[in-house]
N, C-alpha and C positions, 0 to 999 in steps of 0.2 A: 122739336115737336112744337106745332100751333100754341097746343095750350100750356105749353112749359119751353115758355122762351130763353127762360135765365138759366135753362138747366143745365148741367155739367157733363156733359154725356161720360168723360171719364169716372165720375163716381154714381152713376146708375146704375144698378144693379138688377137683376130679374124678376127681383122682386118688387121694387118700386115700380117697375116696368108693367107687369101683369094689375097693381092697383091703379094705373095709369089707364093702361086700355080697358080693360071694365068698366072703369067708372065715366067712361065716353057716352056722351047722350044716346050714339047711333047701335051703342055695340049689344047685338042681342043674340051672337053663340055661348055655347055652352063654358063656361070658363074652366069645368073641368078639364077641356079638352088641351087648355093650354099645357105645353111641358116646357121643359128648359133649352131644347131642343129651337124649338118653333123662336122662344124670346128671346135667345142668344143671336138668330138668324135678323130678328126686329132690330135689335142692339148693332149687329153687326153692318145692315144696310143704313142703318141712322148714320154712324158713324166714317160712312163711306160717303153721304149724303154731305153731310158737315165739311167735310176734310174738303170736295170738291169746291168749295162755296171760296 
């Protein structure tokens, strides 16, 4: 991720994740709407994103 360069993707969890995307200047959905579901899929494309690099 842009603003978490040094991050670890192995030890990111869904939760760090979800205070991650909220607190994005741009982000204005509802953050109830997030579930674990949705940010395991985030985690899951990061990770495939990285691995390609």
């Amino acid at each position: 991720m842009e603003l978490h360069p040094g991050a670890d993707i192995e030890h990111v969890g869904t939760d760090q994740l979800f205070h991650w995307i909220v607190a994005l200047p741009d982000f204005v959905d509802d953050p109830a709407l997030a579930n674990e579901g949705i940010l395991n899929g985030i985690l899951r494309d990061w990770y495939e994103e990285v691995g390609s690099r």
